[in-house]
Each structure stands twice: as C-alpha cells, then as structure tokens.
N, C-alpha and C positions, 0 to 999 in steps of 0.2 A: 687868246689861248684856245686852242681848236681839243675839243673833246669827246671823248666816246662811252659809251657805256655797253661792254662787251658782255652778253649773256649766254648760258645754254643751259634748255629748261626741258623735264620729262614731264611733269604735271602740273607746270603751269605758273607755281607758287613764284617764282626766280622771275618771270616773265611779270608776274601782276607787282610783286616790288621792284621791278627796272622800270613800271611805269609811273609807279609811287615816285621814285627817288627824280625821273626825269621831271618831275612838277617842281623841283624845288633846286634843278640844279641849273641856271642857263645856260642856251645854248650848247646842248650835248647832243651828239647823233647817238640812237640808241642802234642796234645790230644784233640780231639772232644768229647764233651761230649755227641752227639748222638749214637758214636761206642765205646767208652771206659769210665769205672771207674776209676777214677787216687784215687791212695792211696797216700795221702799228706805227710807221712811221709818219704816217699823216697827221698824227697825231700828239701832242705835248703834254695829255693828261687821260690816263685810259683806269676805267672804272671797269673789274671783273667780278660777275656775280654768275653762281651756281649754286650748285649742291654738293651732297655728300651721301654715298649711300657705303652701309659696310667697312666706312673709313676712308675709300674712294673718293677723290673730286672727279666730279663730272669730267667725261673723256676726252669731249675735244675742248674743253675750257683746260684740263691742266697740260692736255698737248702743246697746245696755242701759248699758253704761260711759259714754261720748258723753253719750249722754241724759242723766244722771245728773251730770255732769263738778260741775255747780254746787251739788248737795245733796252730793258727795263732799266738796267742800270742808268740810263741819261734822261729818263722820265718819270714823273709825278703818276704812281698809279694807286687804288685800292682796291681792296675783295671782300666781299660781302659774300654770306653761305646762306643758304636756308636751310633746314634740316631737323628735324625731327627731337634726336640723342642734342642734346644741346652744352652739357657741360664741357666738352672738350675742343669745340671748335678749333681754337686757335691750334692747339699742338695735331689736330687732323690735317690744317692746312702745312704746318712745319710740315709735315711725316710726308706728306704728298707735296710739295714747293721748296721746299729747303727754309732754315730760320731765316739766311740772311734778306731773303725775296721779300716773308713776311716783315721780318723785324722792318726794315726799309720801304713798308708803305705808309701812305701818307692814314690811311685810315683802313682798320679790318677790321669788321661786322657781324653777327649774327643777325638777321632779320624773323627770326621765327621759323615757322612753318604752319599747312595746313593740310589735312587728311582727307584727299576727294580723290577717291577711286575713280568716279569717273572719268576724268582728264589723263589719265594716264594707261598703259596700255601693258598687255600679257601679263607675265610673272608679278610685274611692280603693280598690276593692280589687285590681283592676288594678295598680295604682302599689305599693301595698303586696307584693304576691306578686313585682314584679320586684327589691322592695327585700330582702324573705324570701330569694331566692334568691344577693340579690349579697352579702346580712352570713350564709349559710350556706358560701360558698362561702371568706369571708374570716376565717373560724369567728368571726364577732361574735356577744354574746349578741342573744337576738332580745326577750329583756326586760332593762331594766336599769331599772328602779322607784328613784330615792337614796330610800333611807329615811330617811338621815342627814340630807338635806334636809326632809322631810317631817319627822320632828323639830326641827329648826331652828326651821324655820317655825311649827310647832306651839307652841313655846316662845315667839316673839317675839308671836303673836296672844293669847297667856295671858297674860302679862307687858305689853299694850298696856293 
C-alpha cells in the first residue's frame, strides 16, 4: 500500500507532528505543501495534517481536500489539526470539509499545539506573542504536543 502524509504548516507545530507520526507509520512519503504538489492518485492511503486559525483550515490543505472530495471517496485517508481552541475541532473540520469527508475517515485527530512566535511570521506572530504572554501569565504550558493522540492515530492508519 503506497502512502503519504500531506502537510501544511505556518509555525512549524503541523510540520514537527508529521515527523512524529512518520516514526511510527511505515513506509510513508511525507510532502510540504509549501515545496511540493502531491498527485493523490499515486497513492491508496493519504494522511492530511494542518491547522486551524479563526475556524479556517489551512489554505491550500482544504483547497487540496475540496479538490480531491471525489478521488477521496475510492481511498483510505485521515486529518489531524493542530491548533490552539481545542474543544471544537471536529465540527471546525465538518464547517470547512463537509461531515460526510470527516465522518468517512479512517482516523481524525487533534494533536495539540505549541506557542512560538518565533517560527512564524507578520500578523501571526503578533497574535502568537500576545497569546505567549496571556498562557505565561496563566502558567499554561506553551507546548502541549498529545503523543497519546499521535499514537492513536498512528495505530488506526496501520491497522486501515
């Protein structure tokens, strides 16, 4: 079974869990979607991970999913989010993918998040430093990565 693990990351965090998950999944080609176009049909098991900003999924991850909605249907895929707001994930991905995309993955994820203005750039590291300050101030951790998830997930894309 040929597999991928499609990502696209503004600060990084989406980027360091697609290399988590690639440790524990064989044989997957991993893909940025800032340096490459992945052609989905090369493929029989496609792994999507991003974010969510403002209720948004990342731009060219839910373009790339969209696009894709009807060749998904004849493939094994799941998505993983990073992201900050955490209680609502799932219904953020329905509001942006459609139920029937999520409902019909093999597996769908939160992985956490982590607050580092540095790695990321303009307005979003603006947003991020005031966020650094308000979860220092309330002593939140400024990474909280679920590995446990990221196991999870790792397990049910093995076993699809």
């Amino acid at each position: 079974m040929k597999k991928a693990l499609i990502f696209e990351t503004r600060s990084g965090t989406v980027e360091e869990c697609a290399h988590l998950l690639k440790e524990k999944i064989q044989d997957i080609e991993v893909i940025n979607l800032k340096k490459d176009k992945p052609d989905l049909s090369k493929y029989d098991l496609v792994v999507f991970g991003g974010a969510y900003y403002a209720g948004m999924l990342s731009g060219k991850l839910k373009k790339l999913i969209k696009r894709n909605r009807q060749a998904l249907k004849s493939k094994k895929y799941a998505i993983y989010v990073c992201c900050i707001s955490q209680d609502d994930y799932k219904e953020v991905l329905i509001k942006n993918l459609g139920k029937e995309l999520v409902d019909n993955a093999v597996a769908v994820e939160l992985f956490g998040y982590q607050v580092n203005p540095q790695k990321t750039k303009c307005f979003n590291r603006f947003v991020l430093k005031v966020i650094k300050k308000a979860f220092e101030k309330e002593n939140k951790p400024l990474s909280a990565i679920k590995e446990d998830s990221i196991d999870a997930f790792a397990k049910a894309i093995n076993q699809a």
